[in-house]
C-alpha positions in Angstrom: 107.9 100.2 71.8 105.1 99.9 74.6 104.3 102.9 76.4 102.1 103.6 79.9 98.7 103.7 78.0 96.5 106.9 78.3 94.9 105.6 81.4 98.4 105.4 83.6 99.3 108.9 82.2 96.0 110.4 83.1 95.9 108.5 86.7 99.3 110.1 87.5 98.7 113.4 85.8 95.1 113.7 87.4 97.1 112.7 91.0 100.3 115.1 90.5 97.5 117.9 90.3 95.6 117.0 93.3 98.8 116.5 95.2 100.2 120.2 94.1 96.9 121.5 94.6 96.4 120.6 98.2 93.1 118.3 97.6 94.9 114.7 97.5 92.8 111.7 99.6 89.7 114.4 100.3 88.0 113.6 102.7 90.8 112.0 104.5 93.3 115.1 104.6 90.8 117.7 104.6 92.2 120.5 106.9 95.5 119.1 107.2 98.5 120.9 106.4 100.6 118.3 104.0 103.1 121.5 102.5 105.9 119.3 104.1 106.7 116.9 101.9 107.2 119.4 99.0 110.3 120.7 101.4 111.0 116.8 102.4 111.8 114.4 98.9 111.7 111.6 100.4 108.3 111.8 101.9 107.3 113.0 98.6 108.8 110.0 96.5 107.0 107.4 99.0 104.2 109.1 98.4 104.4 108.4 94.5 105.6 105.0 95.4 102.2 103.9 97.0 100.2 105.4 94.3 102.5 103.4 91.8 102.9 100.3 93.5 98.8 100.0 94.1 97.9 100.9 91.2 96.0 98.2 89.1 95.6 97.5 85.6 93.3 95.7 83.1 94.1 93.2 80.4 93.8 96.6 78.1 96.3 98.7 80.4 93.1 100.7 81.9 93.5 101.7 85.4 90.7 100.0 87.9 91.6 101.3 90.9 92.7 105.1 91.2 90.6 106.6 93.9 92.3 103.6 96.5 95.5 103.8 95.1 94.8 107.6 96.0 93.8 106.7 99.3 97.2 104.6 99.9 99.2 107.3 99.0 97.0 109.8 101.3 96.9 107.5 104.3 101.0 107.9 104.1 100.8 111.2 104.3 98.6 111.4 107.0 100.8 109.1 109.0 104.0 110.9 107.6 102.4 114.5 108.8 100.3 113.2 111.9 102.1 110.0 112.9 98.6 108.5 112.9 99.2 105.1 111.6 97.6 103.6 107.8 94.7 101.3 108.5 95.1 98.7 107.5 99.5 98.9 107.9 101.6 99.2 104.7 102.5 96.0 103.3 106.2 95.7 102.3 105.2 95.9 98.3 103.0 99.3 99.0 106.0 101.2 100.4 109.1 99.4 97.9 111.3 101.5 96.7 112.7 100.3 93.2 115.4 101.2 91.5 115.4 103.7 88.5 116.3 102.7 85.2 119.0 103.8 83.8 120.6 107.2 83.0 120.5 106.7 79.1 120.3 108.9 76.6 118.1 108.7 73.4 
């Protein structure tokens, strides 16, 4: 069964620290206050979205564009905390929302 290869894993792992840790989209959010959307989920699962949704892969599954998938994600919540608006805007497939899979057991 194919899995999210070793790249994907370490591009959201390495991106759930920096987001827990307060140093997400540096130098973009340095010195701004983003503890909100730990207390808001939904601001939180856009955020996730982006960096999902722009990430890139490779023929070999290898992530080739973290750092501006990163930056998507960070430019949200800048505008999400500051209302300053993402340059350039959010395209429709940055900010989808898809479904989850289902609720099955294994």
């Amino acid at each position: 069964m194919p899995r999210l290869s070793s790249s994907v894993s370490g591009a959201v792992r390495t991106f759930s620290f920096w987001i827990a840790n307060g140093s997400v989209g540096l130098p973009l959010l340095e010195g701004i206050d983003y503890s909100c959307i730990f207390r808001e989920p939904s601001a939180l699962e856009q955020t996730y979205a982006i960096f999902a949704n722009v990430l890139e892969l490779d023929e070999h599954g290898l992530v080739t564009n973290a750092k501006y998938a990163e930056r998507r994600a960070a430019q949200f919540i800048l505008q999400y905390v500051t209302g300053k608006a993402a340059e350039p805007p959010f395209e429709d497939w940055e900010v989808c929302l898809y479904d989850p899979p289902p609720q099955n057991c294994r």
